[in-house]
Structure formats: C-alpha cells, structure tokens
C-alpha positions as CSV (number, residue, x, y, z in Angstrom):
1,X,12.1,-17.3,6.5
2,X,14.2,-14.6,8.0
3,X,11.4,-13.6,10.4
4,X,11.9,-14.3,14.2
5,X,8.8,-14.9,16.9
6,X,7.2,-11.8,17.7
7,X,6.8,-11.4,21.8
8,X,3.0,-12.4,22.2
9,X,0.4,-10.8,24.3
10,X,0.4,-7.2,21.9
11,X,-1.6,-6.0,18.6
12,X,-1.7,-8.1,15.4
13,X,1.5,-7.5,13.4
14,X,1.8,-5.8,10.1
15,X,1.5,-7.9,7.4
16,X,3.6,-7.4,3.9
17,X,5.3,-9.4,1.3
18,X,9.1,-10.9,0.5
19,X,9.6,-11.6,-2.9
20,X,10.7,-10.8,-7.0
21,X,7.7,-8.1,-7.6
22,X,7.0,-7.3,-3.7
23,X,3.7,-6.8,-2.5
24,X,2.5,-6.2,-6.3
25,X,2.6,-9.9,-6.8
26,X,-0.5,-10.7,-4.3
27,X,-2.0,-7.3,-3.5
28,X,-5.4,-6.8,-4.2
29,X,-5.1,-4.3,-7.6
30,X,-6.6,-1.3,-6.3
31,X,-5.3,1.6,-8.3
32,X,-6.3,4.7,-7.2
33,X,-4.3,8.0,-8.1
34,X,-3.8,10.5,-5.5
35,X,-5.4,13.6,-6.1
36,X,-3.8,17.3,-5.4
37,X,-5.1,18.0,-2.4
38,X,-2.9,14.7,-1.4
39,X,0.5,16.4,-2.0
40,X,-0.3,20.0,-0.2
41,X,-2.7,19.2,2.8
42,X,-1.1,21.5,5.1
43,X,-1.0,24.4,2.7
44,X,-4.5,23.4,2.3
45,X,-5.8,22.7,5.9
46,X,-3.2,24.5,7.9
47,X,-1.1,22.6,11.1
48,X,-2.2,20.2,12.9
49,X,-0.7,20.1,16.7
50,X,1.3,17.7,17.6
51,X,2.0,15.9,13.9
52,X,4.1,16.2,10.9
53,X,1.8,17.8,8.7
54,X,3.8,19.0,5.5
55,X,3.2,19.3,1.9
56,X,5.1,17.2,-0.4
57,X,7.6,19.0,-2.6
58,X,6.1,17.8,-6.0
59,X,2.4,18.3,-6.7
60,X,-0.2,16.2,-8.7
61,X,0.9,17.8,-12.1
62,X,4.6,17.1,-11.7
63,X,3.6,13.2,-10.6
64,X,0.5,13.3,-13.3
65,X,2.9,11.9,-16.3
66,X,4.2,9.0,-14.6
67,X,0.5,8.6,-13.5
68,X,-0.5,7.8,-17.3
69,X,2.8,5.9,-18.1
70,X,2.2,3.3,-15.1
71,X,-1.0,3.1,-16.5
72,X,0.1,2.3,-20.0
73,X,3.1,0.1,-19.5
74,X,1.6,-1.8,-16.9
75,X,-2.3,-2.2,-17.6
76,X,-4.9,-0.7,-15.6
77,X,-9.0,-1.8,-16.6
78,X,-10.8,1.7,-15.5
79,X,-13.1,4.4,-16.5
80,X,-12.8,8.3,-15.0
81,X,-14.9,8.9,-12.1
82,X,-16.7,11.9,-10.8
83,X,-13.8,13.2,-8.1
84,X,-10.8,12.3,-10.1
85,X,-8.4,14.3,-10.7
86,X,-6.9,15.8,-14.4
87,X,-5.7,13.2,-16.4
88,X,-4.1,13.3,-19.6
89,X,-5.1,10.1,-21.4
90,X,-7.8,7.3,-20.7
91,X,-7.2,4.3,-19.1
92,X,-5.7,1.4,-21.4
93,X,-8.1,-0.6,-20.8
94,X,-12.4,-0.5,-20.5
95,X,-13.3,-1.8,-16.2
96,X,-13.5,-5.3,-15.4
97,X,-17.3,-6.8,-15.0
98,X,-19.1,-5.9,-12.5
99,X,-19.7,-8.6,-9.7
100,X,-22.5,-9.1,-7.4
101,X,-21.7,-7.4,-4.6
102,X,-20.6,-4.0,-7.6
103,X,-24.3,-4.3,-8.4
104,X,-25.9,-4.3,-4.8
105,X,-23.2,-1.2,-3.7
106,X,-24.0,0.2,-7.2
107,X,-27.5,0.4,-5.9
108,X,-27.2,0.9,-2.2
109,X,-24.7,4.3,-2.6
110,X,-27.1,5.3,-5.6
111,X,-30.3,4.9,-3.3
112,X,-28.7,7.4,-0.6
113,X,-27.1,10.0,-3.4
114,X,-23.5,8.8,-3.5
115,X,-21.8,8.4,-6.9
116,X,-20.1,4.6,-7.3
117,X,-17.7,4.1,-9.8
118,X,-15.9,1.3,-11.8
119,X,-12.9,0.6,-9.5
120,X,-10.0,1.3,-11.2
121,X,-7.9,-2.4,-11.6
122,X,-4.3,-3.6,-12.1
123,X,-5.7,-6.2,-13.6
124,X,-6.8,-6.7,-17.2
125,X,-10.0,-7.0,-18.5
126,X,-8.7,-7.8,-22.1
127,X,-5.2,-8.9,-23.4
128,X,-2.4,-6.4,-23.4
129,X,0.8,-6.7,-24.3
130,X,1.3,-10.1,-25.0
131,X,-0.7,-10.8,-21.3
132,X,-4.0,-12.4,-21.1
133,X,-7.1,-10.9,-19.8
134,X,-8.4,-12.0,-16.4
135,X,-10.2,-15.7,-16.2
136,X,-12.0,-14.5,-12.6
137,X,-10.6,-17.3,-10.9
138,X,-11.1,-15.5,-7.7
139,X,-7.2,-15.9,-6.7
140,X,-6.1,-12.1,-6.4
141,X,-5.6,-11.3,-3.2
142,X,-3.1,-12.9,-1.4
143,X,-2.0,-15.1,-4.2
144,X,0.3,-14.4,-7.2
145,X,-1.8,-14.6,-10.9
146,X,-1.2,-18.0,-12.6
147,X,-2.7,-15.9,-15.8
148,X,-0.5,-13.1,-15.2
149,X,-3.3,-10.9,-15.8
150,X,-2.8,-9.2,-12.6
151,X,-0.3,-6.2,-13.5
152,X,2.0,-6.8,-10.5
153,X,5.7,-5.9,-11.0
154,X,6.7,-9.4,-11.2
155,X,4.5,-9.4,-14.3
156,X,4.7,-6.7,-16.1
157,X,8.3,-4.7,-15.6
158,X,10.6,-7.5,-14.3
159,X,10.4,-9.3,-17.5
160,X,10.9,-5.9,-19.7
161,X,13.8,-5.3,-17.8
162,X,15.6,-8.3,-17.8
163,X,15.2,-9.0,-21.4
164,X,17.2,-5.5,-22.0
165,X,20.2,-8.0,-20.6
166,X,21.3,-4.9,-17.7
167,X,19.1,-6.6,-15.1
168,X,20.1,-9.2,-13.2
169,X,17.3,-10.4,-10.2
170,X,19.2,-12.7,-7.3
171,X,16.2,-14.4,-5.5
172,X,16.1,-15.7,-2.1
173,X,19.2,-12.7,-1.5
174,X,18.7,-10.7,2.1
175,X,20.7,-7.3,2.1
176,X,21.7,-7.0,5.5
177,X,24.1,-3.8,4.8
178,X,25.1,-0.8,2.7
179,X,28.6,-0.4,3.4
180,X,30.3,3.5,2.2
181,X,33.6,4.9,1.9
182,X,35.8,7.5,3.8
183,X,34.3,9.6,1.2
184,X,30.9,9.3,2.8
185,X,29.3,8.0,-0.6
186,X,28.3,4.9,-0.7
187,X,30.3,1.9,-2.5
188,X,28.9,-1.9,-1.9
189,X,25.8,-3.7,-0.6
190,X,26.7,-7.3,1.9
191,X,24.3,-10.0,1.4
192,X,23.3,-13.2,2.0
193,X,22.7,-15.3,-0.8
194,X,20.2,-17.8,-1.7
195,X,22.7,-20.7,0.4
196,X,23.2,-18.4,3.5
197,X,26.5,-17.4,2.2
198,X,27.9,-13.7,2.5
199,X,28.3,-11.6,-0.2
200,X,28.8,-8.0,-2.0
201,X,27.8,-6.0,-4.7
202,X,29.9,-3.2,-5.5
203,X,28.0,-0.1,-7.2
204,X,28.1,3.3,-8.3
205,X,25.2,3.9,-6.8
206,X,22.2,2.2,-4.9
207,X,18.7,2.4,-5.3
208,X,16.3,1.5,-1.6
209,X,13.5,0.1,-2.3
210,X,11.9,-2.3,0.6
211,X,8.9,-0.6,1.8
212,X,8.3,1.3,4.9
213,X,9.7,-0.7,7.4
214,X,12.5,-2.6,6.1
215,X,13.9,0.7,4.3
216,X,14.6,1.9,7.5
217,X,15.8,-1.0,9.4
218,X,18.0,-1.4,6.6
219,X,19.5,2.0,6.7
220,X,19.7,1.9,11.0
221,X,21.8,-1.4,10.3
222,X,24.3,0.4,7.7
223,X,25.5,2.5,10.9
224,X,29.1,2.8,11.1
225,X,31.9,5.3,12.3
226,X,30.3,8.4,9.8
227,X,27.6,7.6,10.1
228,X,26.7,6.9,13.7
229,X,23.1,7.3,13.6
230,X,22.4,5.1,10.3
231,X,22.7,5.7,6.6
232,X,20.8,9.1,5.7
233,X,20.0,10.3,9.1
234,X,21.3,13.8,9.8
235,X,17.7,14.3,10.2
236,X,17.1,11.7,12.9
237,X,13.7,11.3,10.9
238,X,14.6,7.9,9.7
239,X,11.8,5.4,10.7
240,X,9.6,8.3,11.9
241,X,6.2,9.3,10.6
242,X,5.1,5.6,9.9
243,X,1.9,6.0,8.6
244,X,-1.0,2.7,7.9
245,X,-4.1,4.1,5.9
246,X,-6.7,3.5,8.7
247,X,-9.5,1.4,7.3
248,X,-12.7,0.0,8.6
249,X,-14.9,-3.1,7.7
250,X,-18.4,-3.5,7.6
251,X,-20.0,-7.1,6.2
252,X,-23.3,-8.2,5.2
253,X,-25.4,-10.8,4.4
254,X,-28.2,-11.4,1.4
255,X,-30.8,-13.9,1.1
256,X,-30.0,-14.7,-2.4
257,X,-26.8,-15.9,-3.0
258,X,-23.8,-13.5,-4.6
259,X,-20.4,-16.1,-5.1
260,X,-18.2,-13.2,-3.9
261,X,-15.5,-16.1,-4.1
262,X,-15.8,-15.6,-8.0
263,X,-13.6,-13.4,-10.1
264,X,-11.5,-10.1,-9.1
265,X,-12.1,-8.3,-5.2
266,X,-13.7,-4.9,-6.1
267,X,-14.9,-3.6,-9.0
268,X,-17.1,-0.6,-7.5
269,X,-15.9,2.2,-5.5
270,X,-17.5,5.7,-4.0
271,X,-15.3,8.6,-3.4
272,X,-17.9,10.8,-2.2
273,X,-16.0,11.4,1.0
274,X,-12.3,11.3,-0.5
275,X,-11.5,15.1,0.4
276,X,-11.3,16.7,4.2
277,X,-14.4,18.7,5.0
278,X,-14.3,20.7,8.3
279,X,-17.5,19.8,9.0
280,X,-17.1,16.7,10.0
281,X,-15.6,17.7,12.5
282,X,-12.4,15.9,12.2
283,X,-9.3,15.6,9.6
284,X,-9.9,13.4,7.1
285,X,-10.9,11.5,4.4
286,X,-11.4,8.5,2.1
287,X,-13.2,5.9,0.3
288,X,-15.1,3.2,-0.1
289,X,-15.2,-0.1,-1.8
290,X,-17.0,-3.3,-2.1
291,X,-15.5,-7.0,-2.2
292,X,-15.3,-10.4,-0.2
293,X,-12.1,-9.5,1.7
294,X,-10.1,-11.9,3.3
295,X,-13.1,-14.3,3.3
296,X,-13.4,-15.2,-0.3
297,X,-11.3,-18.5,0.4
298,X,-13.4,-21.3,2.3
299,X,-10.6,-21.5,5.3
300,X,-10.2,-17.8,5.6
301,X,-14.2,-17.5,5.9
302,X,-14.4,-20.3,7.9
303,X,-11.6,-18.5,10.4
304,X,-13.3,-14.7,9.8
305,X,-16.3,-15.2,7.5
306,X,-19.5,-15.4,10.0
307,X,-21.2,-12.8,12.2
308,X,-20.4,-12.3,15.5
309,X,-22.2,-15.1,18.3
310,X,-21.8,-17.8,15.6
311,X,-20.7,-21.3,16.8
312,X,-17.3,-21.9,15.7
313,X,-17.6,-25.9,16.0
314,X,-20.2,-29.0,15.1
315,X,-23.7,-28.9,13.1
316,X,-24.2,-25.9,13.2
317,X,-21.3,-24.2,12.3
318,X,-21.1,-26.5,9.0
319,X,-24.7,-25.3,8.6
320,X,-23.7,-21.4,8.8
321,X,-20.8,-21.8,6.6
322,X,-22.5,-23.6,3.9
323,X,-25.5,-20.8,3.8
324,X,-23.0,-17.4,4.4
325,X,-20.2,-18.6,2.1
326,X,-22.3,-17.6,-0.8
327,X,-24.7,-14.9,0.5
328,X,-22.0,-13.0,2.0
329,X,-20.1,-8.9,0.6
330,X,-18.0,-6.6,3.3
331,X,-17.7,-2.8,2.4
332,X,-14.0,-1.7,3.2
333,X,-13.2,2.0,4.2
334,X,-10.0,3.0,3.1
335,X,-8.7,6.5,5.2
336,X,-5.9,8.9,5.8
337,X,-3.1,8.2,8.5
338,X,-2.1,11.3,10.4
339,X,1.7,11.1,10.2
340,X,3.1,11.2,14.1
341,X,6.6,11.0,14.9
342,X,5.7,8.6,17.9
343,X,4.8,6.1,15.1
344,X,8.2,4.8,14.3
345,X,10.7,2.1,13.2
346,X,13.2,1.1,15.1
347,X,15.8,-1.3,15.8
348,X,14.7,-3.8,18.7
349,X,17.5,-3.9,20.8
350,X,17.0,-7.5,22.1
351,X,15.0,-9.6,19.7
352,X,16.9,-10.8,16.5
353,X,15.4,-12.2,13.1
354,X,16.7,-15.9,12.3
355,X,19.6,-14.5,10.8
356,X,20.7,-12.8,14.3
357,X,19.8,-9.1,13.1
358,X,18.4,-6.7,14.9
359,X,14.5,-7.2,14.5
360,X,11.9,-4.4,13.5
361,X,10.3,-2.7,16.4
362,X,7.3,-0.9,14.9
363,X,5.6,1.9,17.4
364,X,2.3,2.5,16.2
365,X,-0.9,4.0,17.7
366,X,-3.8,5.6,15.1
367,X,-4.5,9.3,15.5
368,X,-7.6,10.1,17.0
369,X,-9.0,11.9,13.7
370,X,-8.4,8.3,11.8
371,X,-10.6,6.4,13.8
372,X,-13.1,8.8,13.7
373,X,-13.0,9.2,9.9
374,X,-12.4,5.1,9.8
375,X,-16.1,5.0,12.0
376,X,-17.5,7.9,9.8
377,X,-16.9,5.6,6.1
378,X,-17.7,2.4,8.8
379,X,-21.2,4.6,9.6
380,X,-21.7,5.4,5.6
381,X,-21.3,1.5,4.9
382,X,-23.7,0.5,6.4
383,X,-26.1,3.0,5.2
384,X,-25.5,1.4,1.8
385,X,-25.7,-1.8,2.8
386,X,-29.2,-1.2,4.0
387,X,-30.1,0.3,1.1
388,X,-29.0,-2.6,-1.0
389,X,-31.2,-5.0,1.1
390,X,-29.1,-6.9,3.6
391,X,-30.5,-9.2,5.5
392,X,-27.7,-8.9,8.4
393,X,-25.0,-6.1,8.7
394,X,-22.4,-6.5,11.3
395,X,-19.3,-4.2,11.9
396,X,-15.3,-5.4,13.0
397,X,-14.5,-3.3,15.6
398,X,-12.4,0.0,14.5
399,X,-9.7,0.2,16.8
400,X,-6.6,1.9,17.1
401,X,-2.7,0.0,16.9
402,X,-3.7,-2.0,14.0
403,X,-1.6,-0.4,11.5
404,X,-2.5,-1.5,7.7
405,X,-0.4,-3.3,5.3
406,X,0.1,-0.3,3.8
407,X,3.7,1.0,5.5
408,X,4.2,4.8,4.4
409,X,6.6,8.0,5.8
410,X,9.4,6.4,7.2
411,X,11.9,8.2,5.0
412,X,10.3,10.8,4.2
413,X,10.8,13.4,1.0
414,X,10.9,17.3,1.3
415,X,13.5,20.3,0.4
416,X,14.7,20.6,4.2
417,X,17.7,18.1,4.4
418,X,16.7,18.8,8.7
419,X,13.0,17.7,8.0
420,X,13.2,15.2,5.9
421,X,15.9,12.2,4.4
422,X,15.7,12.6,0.6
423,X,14.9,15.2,-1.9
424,X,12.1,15.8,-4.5
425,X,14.0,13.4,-6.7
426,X,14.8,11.0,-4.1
427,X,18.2,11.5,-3.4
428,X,19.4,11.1,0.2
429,X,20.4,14.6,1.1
430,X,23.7,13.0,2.7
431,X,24.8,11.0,0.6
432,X,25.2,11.8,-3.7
433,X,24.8,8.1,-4.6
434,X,21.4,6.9,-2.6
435,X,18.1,7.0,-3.5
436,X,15.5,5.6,-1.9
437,X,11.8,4.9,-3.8
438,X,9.3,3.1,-2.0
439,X,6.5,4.0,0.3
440,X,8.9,5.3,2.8
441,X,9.3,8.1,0.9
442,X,5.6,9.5,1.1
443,X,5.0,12.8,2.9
444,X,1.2,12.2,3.4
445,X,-0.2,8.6,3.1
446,X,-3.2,9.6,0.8
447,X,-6.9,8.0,1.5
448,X,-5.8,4.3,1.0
449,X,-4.7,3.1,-2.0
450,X,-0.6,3.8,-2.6
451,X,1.0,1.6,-5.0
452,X,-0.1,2.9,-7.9
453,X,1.9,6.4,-6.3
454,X,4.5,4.2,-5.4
455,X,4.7,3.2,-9.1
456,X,4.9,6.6,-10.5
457,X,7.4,8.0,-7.9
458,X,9.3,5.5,-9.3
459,X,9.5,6.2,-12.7
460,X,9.7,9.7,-12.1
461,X,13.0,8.7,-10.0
462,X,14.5,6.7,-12.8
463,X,14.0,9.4,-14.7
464,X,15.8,11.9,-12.6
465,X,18.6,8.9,-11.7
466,X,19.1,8.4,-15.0
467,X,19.9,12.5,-16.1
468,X,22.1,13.0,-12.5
469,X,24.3,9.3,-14.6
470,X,24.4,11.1,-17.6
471,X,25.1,14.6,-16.2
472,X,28.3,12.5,-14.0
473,X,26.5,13.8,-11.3
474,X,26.4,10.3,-9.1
C-alpha cells in the first residue's frame, strides 16, 4: 500500500479504489445518466451565494451519444423510466430480476404515488459479447466479478484495448510526477514500478485520469520552476470544488425473510424527486434506491447490520444476527453536492504516504441544502418503507463531513481558462498536451450516480484527443 496512517480523532475517510479498471472493478453498477438540467443548473436556478455554481460547457445532447455507446460497448441491463431524459436507442440489454427488497419498494413507493423503476445495471442480465450473464452470487459491491458479468472497465474495455496491441497496462506502477519542458508542454511521466524502482515514460501527450483526489494531488506534486503552483493551475482552482453526492440511509426490518445477501444490490429505483423544486425550500435533488448495502456480507452486518440498542456481544447478539441477517433491506438516498471552494484537496504539508510523498489533505464540510435534501429522500424512505410493511425502520444519522466515495470538481471543466483547469474537450488550458478525464472534471456532481458520466466524458475526450493527433494539433 502506498497509504500512510491518517491522524485519528476526525471524520471517517473517503473511501475509493487502486487498481487495473479503478473503482469500476467493485462499485456497485448503478448507472444512471445525468439529465439536462444536470449540465446548466445555474442557468436554470440562478446563483447561489457563496458557491461555485456554473453550468457545464457541454449539455445533455452533446454528452447524449457517448451516453448510448457506453451503453453498448459496455453492457447496461435497463428499461426507460418515467423522468429520463432523451435517448436515442434502448438499452442493450432487458433489467436484471427483481429481488425482494425491488418488490417490497416496488410496492411501498407505489402505495404513496411514486413511480419505481428497473434500476438501470452495469451488469448483465444475459450474455453479451462473449461475457456471461450474472449468476447472483451476491459479490458486487466491494468485490471484483469472478463471472465478469459486472461491466466494470477491467472487464469490458481493458481487454478490447489491449488486444489492438497499442495498449500496454503496468500494474502495481505509482505515478508520482509529470515532468515538462522549457517549452511548458509536457514530455514524461516518473514512476515507481511494481519493485519500488524509479522510472519514466516519455509521451507526446498525457491523459489524467485518477479520480477526484489523486488527479489533483498528482498535478500539485508536478510543481516545478514554470509552474510554481502545480501542473494546470493558472486558475488556482486545482483541488477546489470537491464535491461527494450527499446520501442518506434508512434500514428496515420484515417479518418474513427477504436474502438481501442473494444476487445484484439494487434493482429498483424512484426518481420522483430527481429535479430541484423551490418548494422545498432548499437546492436540491435526487433519488432513491433499494438494496442490502454494506451489510449483505455476514461480517459487514455483523459490524453495521442491526438496529440501534442492539447487544454487540454473547447470546443475544448471535440470536439478532441469525433472525435480521435475512429479514433485513436499507433504502439509500443518493443527492446533489453543492460545489464550495472551501471543499478542497490539498497537499498535507507534514504527513507523507509510505512512499514519503506529500499525503492528501481533503477539506470537506456538506452544504447546508445537502443535508436537508439528504433528510428530505431520508424522510421519503421511510414513508415507503412503511408502506411496504416493516416491522422496524431505523435511520443512520445524516451528518455533514462525511464526504461520499464519489470524489467530483476538483479540476474542473468550463470555457474561462481563470474559472476553470480544462476545456469542453478536456484539454488543460495551459498546457496543449494534457487532458484530464475523470470525475475531477465535473462542473456539478449530478444526484448520485457518476460513473456512467465519467464513462461518456471519456469517450467523448478520446474522440476529441484523437482529431487534435490527427489535426498535429498536440
């Protein structure tokens, strides 16, 4: 590991993956597009005070393309819902069964005039491209997919683009630093190698992709004499705006059993709420889903699983773990993250990873408006819990500093080179020969769901890489 102790006695840290594929390779497979209001909320809603409210510089219909092709080469299970938006093709592939705990939110949102959906699933629910379907083993989140049925990238590009005999993956390799010329463009990337020893990669041009924190600790560490401040920061907005999706959690009991532990997380969602409405009473918005969360594996549930006021030792807690194990759903609310410039990444400058690099610092406090909107799709669960005829309903506290896996808005898109670090096509606006394309590049952080945006930014970027190549333009 290349992680160093955290100093104790603060908030939880964020939580994301290292590896070949990233986070894709043991995320949970939600796939939700973003809609348009996503990419223009401050056209839409007007400034907020004190945040950096702006509307991306591409809209749904530019993105909407990629959208489909993600969809298509990488296999998505889903059927439209009610508040999607435009979409040029069906999914590839019909939804994935329902579970027991689609059927009882099915019928809870249905009973209090909500409209639940088939949740839309990187995952396939038959064979696709030489991939097998899902077997329900119950192994999705947090663990990569023996079956390969779980469309991570791992899965489905990495393969593709090795066998075109261009792509070369180095595992176990840590860029510590993107080195440039007098120029100002950039020429080589140092690394460690998979035995600790230092290396470099010359190139004509490099491509950033390692999610909203190290993105921007990577680019802070490429400081030099030009470039005082860090690679692509004439704006100073490097590592600002860090945005979490705020979420909420809301967990229930049944007196007949359900086996959440069984097959894929979610496979019913309600977006009722997904769009801001003023009166609320806050900015907002987002959805809702139901699975087993973290709990679907017998540690985890034994660690997080119960209500509160259970024993966690002896008879008795054997007793509670053997009945709630099986008997037990939660309802996750997925929300918007207001981006704040106080919500940052920085270098720490004391604390060093096992490697002796400066370690990330992450500043992060929710807005006000996303823990009211978290409570609000916290408030709605458990309306529909009640309606589907739980025998106990409990809440986990929504509080604020406990910033989602989800790490968005770091490096930031937009047309202002003083507003913003790359372009509509995700070109540093410093230097000719970066790009960066991961979720450090979002404007807005959407209502909770972002790789499959992440995904088609990044096609849409190859695409635009591949014409500046060709146009001798990098």
């Amino acid at each position: 590991s290349d992680t160093a102790t955290a100093p104790q006695g603060g908030p939880p840290p964020a939580l994301y993956a290292r590896g070949v594929g990233g986070s894709s390779v043991h995320f949970t497979a939600n796939y939700w597009r973003f809609h348009q209001s996503d990419f223009k909320e401050r056209s839409l809603l007007g400034p907020m005070e004190g945040t950096g409210f702006a509307d991306w510089p591409i809209s749904y219909a530019e993105l909407e393309p990629y959208y489909t092709k993600v969809e298509w080469e990488c296999g998505v299970s889903g059927q439209p819902g009610p508040f999607e938006a435009p979409r040029s093709k069906p999914y590839p592939l019909p939804p994935l069964p329902v579970k027991s705990s689609g059927v009882l939110f099915e019928q809870g949102a249905r009973a209090v005039g909500l409209h639940p959906q088939p949740a839309p699933m990187a995952i396939l629910s038959k064979p696709y491209k030489g991939r097998p379907a899902c077997v329900h083993c119950g192994f999705c989140m947090g663990f990569g997919c023996e079956m390969n049925a779980k469309s991570s990238t791992l899965a489905s590009m990495i393969p593709l683009a090795e066998a075109t005999g261009r792509c070369e993956i180095r595992p176990l390799s840590t860029v510590y630093k993107i080195r440039t010329n007098d120029a100002g463009r950039v020429t080589e990337v140092a690394y460690l190698d998979a035995s600790g020893r230092e290396q470099a990669q010359k190139a004509k041009a490099v491509i950033l992709s390692a999610n909203g924190a190290e993105t921007p600790r990577l680019l802070l560490m490429s400081a030099s004499g030009r470039f005082p401040d860090g690679l692509a920061n004439s704006s100073g907005v490097v590592g600002k705006y860090l945005m979490g999706n705020g979420h909420s959690i809301t967990q229930a009991a049944f007196e007949q059993p359900l086996n959440e532990f069984k097959s894929v997380q979610v496979t019913r969602i309600v977006h009722d709420f997904y769009e801001h409405d003023a009166a609320r009473g806050f900015y907002g918005g987002g959805g809702l889903d139901a699975r087993p969360f973290l709990d679907s594996t017998p540690i985890m549930f034994a660690l997080a699983g119960l209500p509160p006021g259970a024993p966690r030792w002896g008879a008795d807690f054997k007793k509670m773990l053997r009945h709630y194990f099986t008997r037990k759903m939660s309802v996750l609310g997925s929300t918007t993250s207001v981006p704040l410039a106080r919500n940052n990444i920085t270098l720490d400058p004391t604390l060093k990873d096992a490697k002796g690099r400066p370690a990330i610092r992450m500043t992060y406090m929710d807005h006000e408006d996303d823990l009211a909107m978290a409570t609000f799709l916290q408030d709605r669960a458990v309306e529909i819990l009640k309606a589907a005829g739980a025998a106990e309903i409990w809440r986990d506290p929504v509080e604020g500093g406990t910033v989602h896996a989800h790490l968005l808005g770091t490096c930031r898109m937009g047309d202002d080179p003083e507003t913003s670090v790359v372009d509509r096509y995700h070109r540093s606006h410093d230097i000719a020969n970066l790009f960066i394309c991961d979720g450090s590049s979002f404007v807005s952080s959407g209502r909770g769901q972002p790789t499959m945006t992440i995904q088609a930014l990044a096609f849409r970027a190859a695409d635009h890489i591949t014409r500046f190549a060709r146009a001798g333009e990098i």
